[in-house]
SEPABA-891426 format. One line per field, with one value per residue: residue in three letters; x, y, z of N, C-alpha, C in turn. Coordinates in Angstrom, 3 decimals, padded with zeros to 6 digits. Layout:
REM residues N
code	(Ala:...)
nx	(X:...)
ny	(Y:...)
nz	(Z:...)
cax	(X:...)
cay	(Y:...)
caz	(Z:...)
cx	(X:...)
cy	(Y:...)
cz	(Z:...)
END
This chain:
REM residues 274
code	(Unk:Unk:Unk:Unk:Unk:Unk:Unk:Unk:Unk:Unk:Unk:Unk:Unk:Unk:Unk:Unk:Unk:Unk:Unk:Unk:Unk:Unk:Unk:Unk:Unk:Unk:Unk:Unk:Unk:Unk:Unk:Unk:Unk:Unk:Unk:Unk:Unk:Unk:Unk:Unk:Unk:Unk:Unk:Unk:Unk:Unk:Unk:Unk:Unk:Unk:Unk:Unk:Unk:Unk:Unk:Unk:Unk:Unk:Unk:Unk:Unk:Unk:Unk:Unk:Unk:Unk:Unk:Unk:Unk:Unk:Unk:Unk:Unk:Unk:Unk:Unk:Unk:Unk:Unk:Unk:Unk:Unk:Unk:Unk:Unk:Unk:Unk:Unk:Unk:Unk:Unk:Unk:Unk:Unk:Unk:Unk:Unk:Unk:Unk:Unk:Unk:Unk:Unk:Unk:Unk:Unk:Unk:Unk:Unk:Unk:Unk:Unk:Unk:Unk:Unk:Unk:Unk:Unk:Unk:Unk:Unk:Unk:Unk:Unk:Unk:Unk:Unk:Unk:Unk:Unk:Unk:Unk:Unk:Unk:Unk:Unk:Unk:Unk:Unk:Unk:Unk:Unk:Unk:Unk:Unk:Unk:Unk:Unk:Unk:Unk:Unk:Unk:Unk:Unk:Unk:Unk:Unk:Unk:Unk:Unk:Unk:Unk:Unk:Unk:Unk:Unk:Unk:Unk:Unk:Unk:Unk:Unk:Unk:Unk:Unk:Unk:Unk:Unk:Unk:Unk:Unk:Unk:Unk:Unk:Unk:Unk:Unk:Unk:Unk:Unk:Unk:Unk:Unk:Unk:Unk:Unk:Unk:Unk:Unk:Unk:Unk:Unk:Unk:Unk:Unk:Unk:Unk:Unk:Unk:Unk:Unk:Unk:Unk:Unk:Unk:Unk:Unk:Unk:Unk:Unk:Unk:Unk:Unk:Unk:Unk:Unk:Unk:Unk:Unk:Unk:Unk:Unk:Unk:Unk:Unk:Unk:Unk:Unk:Unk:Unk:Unk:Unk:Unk:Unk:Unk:Unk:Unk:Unk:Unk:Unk:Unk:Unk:Unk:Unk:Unk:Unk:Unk:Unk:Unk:Unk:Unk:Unk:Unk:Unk:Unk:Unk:Unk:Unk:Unk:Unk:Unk:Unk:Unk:Unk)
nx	(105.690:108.985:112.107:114.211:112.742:111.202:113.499:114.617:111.909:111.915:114.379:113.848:111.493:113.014:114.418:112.352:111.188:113.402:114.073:111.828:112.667:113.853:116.525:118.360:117.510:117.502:119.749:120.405:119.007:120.776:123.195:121.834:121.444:124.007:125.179:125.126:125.725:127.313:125.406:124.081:126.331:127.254:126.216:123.081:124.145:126.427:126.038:124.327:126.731:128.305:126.791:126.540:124.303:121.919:121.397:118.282:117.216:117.438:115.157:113.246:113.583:113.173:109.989:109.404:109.357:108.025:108.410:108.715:111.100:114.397:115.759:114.483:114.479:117.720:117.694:116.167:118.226:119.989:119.099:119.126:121.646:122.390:121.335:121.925:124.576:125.546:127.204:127.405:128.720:130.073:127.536:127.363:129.706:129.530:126.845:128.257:129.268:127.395:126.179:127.565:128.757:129.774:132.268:133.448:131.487:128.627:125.506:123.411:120.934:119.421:119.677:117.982:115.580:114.798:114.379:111.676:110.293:109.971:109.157:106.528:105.268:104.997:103.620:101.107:100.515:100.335:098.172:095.983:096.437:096.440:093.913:090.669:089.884:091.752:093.238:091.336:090.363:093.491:093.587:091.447:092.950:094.966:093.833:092.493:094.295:096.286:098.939:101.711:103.845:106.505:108.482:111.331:113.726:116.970:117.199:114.428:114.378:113.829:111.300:110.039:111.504:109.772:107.691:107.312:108.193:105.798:103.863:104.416:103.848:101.288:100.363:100.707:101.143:103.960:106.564:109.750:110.887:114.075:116.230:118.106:121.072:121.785:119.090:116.718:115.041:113.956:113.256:110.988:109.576:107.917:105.495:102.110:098.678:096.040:098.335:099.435:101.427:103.273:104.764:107.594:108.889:111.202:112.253:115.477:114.198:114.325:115.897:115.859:113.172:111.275:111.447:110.941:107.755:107.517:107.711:105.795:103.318:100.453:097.868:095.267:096.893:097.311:098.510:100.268:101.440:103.517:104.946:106.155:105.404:103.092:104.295:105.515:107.042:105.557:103.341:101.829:101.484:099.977:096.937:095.942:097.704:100.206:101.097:103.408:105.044:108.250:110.163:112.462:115.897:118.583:119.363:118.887:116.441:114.036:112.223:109.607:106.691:106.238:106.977:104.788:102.577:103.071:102.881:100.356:099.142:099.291:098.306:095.562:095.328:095.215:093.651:091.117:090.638:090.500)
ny	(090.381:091.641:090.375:092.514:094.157:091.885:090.969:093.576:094.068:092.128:092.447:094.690:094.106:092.388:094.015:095.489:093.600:093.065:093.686:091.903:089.182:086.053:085.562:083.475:083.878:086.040:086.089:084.725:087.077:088.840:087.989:087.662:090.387:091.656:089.287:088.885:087.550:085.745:083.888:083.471:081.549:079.162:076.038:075.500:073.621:074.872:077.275:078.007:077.149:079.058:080.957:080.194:078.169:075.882:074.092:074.012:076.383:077.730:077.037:077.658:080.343:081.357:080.241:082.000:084.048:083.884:081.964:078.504:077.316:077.398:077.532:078.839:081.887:081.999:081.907:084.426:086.000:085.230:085.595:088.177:089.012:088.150:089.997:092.316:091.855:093.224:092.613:090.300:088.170:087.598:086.943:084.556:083.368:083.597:081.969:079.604:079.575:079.391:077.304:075.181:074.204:071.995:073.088:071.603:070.429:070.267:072.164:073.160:071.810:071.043:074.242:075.238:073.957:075.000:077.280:076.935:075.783:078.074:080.064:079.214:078.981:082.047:082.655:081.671:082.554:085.306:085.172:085.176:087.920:090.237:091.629:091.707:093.993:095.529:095.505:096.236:098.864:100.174:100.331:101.810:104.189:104.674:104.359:106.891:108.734:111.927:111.426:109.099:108.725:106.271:105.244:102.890:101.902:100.097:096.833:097.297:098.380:096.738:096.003:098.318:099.183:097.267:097.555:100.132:100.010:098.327:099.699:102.175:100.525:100.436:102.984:104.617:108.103:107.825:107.739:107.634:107.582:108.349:109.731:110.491:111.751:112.669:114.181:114.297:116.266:117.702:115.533:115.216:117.820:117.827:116.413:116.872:118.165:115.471:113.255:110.300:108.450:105.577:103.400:101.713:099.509:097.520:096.521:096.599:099.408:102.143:105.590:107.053:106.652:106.658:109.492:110.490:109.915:111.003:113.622:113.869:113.564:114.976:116.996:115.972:113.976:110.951:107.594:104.553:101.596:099.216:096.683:095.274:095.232:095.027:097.340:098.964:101.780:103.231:102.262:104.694:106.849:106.073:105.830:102.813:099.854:097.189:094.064:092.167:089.164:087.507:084.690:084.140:082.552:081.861:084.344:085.668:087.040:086.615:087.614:086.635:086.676:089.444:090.362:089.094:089.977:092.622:091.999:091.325:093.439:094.990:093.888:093.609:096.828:096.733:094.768:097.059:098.713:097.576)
nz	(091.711:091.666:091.361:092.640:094.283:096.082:097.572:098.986:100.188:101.868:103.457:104.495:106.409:107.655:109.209:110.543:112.048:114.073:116.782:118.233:117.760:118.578:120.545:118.661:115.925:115.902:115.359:112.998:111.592:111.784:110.599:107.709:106.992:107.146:105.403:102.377:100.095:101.199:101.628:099.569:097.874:099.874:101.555:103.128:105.269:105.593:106.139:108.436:110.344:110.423:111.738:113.874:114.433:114.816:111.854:111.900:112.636:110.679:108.778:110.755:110.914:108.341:107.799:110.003:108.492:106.261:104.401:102.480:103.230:103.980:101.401:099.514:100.391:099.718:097.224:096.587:097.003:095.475:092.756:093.048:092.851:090.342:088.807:089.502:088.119:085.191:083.417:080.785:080.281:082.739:084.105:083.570:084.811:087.034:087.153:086.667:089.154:091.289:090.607:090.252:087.844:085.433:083.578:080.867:080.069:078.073:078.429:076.471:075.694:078.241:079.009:077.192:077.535:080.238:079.329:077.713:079.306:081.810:079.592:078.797:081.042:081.705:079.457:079.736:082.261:081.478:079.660:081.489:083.212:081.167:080.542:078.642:078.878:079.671:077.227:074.992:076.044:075.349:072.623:072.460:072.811:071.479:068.782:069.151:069.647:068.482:068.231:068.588:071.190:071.914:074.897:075.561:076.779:077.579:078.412:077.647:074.950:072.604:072.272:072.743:069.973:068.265:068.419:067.384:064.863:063.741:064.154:062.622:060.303:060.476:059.561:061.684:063.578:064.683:067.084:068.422:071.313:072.101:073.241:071.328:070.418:072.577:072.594:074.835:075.981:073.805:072.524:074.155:074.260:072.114:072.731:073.021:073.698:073.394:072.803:072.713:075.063:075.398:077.043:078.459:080.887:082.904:085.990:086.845:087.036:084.374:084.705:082.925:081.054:083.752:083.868:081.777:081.449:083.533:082.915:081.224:082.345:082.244:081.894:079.289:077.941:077.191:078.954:078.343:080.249:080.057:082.019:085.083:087.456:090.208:091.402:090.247:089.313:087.159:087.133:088.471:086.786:084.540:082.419:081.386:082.039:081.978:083.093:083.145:083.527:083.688:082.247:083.613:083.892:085.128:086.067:083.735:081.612:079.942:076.864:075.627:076.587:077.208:074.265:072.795:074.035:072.724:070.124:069.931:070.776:068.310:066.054:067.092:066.644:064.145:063.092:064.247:062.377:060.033)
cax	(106.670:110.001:113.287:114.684:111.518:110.980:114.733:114.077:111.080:112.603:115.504:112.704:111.082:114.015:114.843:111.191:111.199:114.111:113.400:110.726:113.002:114.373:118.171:119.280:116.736:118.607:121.624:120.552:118.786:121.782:123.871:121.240:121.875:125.430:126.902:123.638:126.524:127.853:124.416:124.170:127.540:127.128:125.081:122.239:124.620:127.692:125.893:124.328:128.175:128.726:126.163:126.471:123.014:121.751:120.191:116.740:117.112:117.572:114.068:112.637:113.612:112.461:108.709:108.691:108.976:106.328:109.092:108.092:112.266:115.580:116.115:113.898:115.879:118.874:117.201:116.351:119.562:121.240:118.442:119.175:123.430:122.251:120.072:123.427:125.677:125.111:127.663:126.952:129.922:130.073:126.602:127.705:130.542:128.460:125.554:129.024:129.963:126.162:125.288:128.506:128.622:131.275:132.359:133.205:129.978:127.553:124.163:122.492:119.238:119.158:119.236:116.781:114.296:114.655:113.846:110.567:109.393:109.798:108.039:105.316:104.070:105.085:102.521:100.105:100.362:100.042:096.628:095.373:096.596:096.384:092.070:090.180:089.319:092.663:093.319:090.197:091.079:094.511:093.408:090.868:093.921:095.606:093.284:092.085:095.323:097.042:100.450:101.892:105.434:107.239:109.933:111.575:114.828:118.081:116.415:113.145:114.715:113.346:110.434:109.629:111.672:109.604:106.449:107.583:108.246:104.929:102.974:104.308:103.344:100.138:100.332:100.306:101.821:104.285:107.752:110.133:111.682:115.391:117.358:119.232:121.921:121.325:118.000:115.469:114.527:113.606:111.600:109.487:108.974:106.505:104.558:101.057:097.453:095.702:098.946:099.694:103.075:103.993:106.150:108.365:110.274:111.286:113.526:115.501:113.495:115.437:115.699:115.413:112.197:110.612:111.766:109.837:106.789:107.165:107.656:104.715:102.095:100.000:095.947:095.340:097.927:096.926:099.803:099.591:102.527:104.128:106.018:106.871:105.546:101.963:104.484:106.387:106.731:105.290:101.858:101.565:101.164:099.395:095.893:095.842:098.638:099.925:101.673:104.246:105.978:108.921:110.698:114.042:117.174:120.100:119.733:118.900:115.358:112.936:110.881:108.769:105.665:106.559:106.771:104.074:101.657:103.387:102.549:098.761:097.897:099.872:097.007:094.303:095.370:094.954:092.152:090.761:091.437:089.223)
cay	(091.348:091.819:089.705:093.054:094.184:091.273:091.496:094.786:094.239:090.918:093.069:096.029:093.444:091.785:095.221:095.574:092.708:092.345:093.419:090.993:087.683:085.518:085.712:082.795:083.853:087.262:085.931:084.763:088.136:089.903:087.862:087.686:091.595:091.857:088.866:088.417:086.734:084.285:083.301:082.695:080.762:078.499:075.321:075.447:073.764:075.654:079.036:077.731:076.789:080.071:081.567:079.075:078.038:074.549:074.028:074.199:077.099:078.482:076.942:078.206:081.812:081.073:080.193:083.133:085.125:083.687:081.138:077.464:076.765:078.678:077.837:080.190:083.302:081.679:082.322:086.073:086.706:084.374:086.621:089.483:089.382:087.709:090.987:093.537:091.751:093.697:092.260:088.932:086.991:087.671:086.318:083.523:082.899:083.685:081.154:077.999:078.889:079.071:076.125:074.347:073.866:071.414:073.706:070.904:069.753:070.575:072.262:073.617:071.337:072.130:075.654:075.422:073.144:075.475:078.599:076.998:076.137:079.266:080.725:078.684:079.439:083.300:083.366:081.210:084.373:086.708:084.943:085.551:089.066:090.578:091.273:092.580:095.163:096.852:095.842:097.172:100.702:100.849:100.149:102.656:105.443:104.230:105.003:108.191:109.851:112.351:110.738:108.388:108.149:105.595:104.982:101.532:101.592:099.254:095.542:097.474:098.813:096.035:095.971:099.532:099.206:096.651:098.783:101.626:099.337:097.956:101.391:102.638:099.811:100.845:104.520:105.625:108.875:107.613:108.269:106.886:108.748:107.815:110.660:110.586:112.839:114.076:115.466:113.899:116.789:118.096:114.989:115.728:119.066:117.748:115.758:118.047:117.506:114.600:112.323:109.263:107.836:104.193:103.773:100.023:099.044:096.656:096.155:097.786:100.559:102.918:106.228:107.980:106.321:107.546:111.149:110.439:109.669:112.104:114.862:113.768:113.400:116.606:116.931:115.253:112.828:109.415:106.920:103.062:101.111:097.861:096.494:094.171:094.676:095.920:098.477:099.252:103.664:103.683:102.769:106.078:107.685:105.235:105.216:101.362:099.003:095.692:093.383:091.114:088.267:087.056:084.020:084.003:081.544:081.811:085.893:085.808:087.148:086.573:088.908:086.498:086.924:090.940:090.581:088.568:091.614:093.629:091.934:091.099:094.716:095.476:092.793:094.378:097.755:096.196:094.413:097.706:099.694:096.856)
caz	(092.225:090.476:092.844:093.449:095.301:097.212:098.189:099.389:101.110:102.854:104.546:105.645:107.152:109.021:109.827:111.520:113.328:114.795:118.452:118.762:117.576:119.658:120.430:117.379:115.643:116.017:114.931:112.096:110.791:111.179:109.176:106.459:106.574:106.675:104.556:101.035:099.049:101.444:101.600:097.885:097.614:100.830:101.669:104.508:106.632:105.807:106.555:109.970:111.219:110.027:112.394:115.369:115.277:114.063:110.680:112.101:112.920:109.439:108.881:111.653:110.651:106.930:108.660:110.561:107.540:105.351:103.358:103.123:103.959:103.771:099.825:099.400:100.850:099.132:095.645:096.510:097.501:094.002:091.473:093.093:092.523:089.049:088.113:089.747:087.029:084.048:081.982:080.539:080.211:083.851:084.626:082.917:085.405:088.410:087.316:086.978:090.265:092.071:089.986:090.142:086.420:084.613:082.343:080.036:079.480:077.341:078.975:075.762:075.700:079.880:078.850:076.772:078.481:081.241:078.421:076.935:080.364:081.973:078.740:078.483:082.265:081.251:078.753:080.581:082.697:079.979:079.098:082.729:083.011:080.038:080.262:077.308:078.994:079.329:075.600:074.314:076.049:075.223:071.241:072.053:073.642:070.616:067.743:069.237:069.547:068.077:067.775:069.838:071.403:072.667:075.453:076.055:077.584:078.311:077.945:076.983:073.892:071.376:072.426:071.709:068.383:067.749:068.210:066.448:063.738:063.674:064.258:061.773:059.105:060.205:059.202:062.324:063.664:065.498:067.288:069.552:072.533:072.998:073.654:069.968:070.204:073.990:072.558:075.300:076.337:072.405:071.570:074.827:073.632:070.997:073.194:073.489:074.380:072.609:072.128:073.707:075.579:075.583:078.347:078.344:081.511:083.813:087.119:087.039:085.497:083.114:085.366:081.985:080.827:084.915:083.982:080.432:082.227:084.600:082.487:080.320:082.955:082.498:081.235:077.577:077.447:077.886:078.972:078.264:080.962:080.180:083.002:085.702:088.827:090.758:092.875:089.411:089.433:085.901:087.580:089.246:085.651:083.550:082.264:081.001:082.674:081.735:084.712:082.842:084.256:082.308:082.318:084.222:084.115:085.813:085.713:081.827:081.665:078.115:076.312:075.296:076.584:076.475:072.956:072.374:074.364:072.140:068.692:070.373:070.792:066.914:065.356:067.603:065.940:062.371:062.696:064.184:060.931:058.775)
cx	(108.051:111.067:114.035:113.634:111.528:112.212:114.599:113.288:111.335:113.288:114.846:112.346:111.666:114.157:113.726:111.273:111.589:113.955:112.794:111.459:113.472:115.950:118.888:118.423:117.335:119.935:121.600:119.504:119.926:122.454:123.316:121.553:122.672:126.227:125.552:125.070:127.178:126.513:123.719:125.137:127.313:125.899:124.550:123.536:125.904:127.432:125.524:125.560:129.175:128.453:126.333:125.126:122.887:121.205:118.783:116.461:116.707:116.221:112.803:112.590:112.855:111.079:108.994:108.505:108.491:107.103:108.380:109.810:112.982:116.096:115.780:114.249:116.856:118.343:117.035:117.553:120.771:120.510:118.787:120.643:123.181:122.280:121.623:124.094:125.176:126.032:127.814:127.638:130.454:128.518:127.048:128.695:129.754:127.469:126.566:129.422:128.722:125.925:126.276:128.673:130.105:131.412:133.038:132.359:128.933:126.210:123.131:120.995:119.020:118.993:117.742:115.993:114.043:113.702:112.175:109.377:108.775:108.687:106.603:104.585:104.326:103.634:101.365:099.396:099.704:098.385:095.754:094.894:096.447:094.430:092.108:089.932:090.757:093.495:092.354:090.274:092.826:094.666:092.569:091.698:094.724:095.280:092.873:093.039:096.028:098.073:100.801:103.317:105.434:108.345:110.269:113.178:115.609:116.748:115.090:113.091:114.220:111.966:109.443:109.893:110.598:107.947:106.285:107.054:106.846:103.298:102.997:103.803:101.850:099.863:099.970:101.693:102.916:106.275:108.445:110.853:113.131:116.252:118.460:120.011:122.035:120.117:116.539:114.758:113.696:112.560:110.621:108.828:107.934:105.724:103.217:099.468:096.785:096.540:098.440:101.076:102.857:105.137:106.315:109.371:110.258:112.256:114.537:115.158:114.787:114.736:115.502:113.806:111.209:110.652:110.586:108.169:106.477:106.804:106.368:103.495:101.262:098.762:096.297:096.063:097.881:098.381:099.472:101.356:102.416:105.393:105.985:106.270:104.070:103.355:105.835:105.893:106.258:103.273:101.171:101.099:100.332:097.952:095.576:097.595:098.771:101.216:102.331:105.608:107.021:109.639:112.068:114.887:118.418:120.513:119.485:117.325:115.090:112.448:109.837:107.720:105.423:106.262:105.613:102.314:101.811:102.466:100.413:098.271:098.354:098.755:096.099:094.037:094.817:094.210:090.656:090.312:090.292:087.658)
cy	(090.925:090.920:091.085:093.795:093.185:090.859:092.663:094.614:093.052:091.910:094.045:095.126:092.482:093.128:095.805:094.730:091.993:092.427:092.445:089.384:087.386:085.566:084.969:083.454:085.626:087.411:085.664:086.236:088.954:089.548:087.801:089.693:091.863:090.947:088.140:087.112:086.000:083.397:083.056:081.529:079.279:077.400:076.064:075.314:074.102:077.032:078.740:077.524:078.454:081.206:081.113:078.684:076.463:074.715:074.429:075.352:077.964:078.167:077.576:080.053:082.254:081.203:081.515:084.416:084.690:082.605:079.410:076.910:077.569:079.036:078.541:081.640:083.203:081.873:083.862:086.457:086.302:085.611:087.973:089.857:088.961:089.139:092.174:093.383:092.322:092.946:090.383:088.164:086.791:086.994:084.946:082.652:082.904:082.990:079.721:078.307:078.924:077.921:074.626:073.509:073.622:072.218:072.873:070.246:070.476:070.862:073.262:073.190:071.599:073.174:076.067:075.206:073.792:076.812:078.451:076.722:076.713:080.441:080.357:078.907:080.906:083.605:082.739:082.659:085.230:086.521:085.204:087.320:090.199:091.079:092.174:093.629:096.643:096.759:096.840:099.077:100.925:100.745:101.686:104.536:105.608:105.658:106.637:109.414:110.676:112.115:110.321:108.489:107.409:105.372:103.876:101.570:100.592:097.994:095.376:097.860:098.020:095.638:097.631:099.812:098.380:097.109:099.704:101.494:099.069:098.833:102.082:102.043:100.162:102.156:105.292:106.867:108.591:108.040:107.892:108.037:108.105:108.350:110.831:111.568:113.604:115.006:114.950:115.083:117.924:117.468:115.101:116.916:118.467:116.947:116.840:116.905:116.563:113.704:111.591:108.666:106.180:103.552:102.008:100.187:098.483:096.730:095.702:098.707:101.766:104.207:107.492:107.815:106.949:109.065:111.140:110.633:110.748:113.253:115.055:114.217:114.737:116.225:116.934:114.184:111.847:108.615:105.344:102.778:099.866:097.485:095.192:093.856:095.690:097.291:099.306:101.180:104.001:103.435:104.122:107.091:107.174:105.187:103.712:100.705:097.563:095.329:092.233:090.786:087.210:085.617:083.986:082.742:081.908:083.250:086.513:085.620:087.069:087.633:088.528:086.483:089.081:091.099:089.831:089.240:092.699:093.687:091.527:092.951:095.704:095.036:093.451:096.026:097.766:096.204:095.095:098.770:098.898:097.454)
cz	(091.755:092.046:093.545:094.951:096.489:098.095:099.605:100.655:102.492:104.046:105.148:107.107:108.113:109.793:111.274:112.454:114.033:116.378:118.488:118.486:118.767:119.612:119.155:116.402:114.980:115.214:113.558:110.635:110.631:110.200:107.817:106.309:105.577:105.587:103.233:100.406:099.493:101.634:100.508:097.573:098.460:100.892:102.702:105.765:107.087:106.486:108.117:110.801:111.203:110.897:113.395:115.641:114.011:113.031:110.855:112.281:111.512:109.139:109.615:111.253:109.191:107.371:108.752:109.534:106.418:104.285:103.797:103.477:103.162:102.095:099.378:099.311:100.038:097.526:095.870:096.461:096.141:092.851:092.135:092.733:091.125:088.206:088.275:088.823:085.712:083.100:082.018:080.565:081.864:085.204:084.454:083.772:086.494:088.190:087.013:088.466:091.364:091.626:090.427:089.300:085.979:083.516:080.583:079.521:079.125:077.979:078.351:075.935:076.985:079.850:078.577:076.826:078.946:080.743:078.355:078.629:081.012:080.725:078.663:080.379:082.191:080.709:078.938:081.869:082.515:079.772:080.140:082.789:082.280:079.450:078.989:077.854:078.730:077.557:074.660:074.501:075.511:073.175:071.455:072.277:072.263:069.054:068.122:069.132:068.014:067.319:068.923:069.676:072.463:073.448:075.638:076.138:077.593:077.442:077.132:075.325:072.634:071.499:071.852:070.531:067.816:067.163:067.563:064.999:063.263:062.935:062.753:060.011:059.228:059.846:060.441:063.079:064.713:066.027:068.714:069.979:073.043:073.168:072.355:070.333:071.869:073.906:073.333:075.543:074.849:072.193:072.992:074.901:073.055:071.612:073.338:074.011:072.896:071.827:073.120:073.995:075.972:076.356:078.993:079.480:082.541:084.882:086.591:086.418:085.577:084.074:083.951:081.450:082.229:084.429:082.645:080.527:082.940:084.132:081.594:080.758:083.015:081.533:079.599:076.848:078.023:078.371:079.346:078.832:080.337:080.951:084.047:086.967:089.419:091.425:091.705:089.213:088.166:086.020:087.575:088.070:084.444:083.517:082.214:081.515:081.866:082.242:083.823:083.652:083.596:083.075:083.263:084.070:084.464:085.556:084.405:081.886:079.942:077.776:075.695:075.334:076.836:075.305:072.209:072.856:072.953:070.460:068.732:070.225:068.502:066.116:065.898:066.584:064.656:061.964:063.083:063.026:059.984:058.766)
END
């Protein structure tokens, strides 16, 4: 499940069961409400002095909602202001002052430790997730079609170029959907019965890529998802699915095991064709 989700579903679920806490217990759901970003910034036992309730308490409230301790919460609440910052040089400042990073010092190889790590249990993932079965159908949605288009969106955008790209080294009929010119609603004109849609996106999904989808969904048209999350709205329309879990650092998500789905089902295609 994607951090803004379980964000989300955190604060429902304070929201549910607050009657039933106990008065500190109380005290400290509301302020997890009302103040997310002093509860990113703040230690444990700056935010408890904050609330009037002892440290333990913050534990105690963690427990009751399924955390094994409050750091926990304090990471939803850091990836979720990470994921809001769209512009990068601004993540960048917001991950020295959560981190409390000397900005004179050098934390390339830390970066990047942190990169290959995160990747390498990504596509440990990937090898789980990823069954033959929904490869084998989405080769077989593939070859059978018509013509295939693709959407991939915002962060998803090279990932579908990269497909396009690919597709088309294989001679196949293919065509990306990105609104050129203001003409989305043109290239989903030519969508008919016996294509297929390729539909790329992640949290935050691209509200143009949903409409893509949406508008697609109608008898003959298969639709193969790549995305992020079991409760991701590109389910709801998808013959064949695939549940990728990307890397994260300090708000700066990968595409590497994304792109490494991507170039797995490109080779499957190929070595279909022999």
């Amino acid at each position: 499940m994607n951090t803004l989700t379980q964000l989300a579903n955190f604060q429902d679920e304070i929201r549910k069961q607050y009657n039933g806490l106990s008065k500190r217990l109380k005290q400290v759901a509301k302020y997890m409400l009302d103040n997310g970003n002093n509860v990113v910034f703040d230690t444990v036992s700056t935010t408890a002095e904050r609330i009037g309730v002892p440290p333990s308490t913050l534990i105690r409230f963690a427990n009751a909602f399924g955390f094994s301790g409050f750091n926990e919460i304090k990471q939803l609440f850091r990836q979720d202001m990470m994921e809001r910052t769209s512009c990068y040089t601004e993540r960048i400042q917001l991950f020295r002052q959560i981190e409390h990073v000397d900005e004179q010092r050098s934390e390339l190889n830390h970066i990047l430790d942190l990169f290959i790590q995160g990747n390498t249990q990504a596509l440990q993932q990937l090898a789980s997730q990823a069954s033959q079965e929904n490869l084998d159908k989405t080769i077989e949605i593939l070859n059978q079609a018509k013509r295939i288009f693709i959407v991939g969106l915002k962060r998803s955008f090279s990932i579908a170029n990269y497909l396009n790209y690919t597709l088309h080294h294989l001679n196949y009929d293919v065509f990306m959907i990105d609104g050129s010119g203001g003409m989305f609603d043109e290239q989903l004109s030519r969508i008919r019965e016996n294509d297929a849609v390729i539909a790329i996106s992640f949290s935050p999904y691209a509200n143009e890529t949903l409409n893509v989808v949406t508008a697609t969904a109608k008898a003959g048209v298969k639709h193969i998802a790549i995305t992020d999350s079991q409760l991701s709205p590109l389910l709801a329309f998808s013959d064949v699915s695939f549940i990728v879990k990307e890397a994260q650092v300090s708000g700066f998500r990968s595409q590497c095991a994304t792109m490494t789905l991507a170039q797995t089902i490109a080779v499957y295609l190929a070595l279909s064709k022999i």
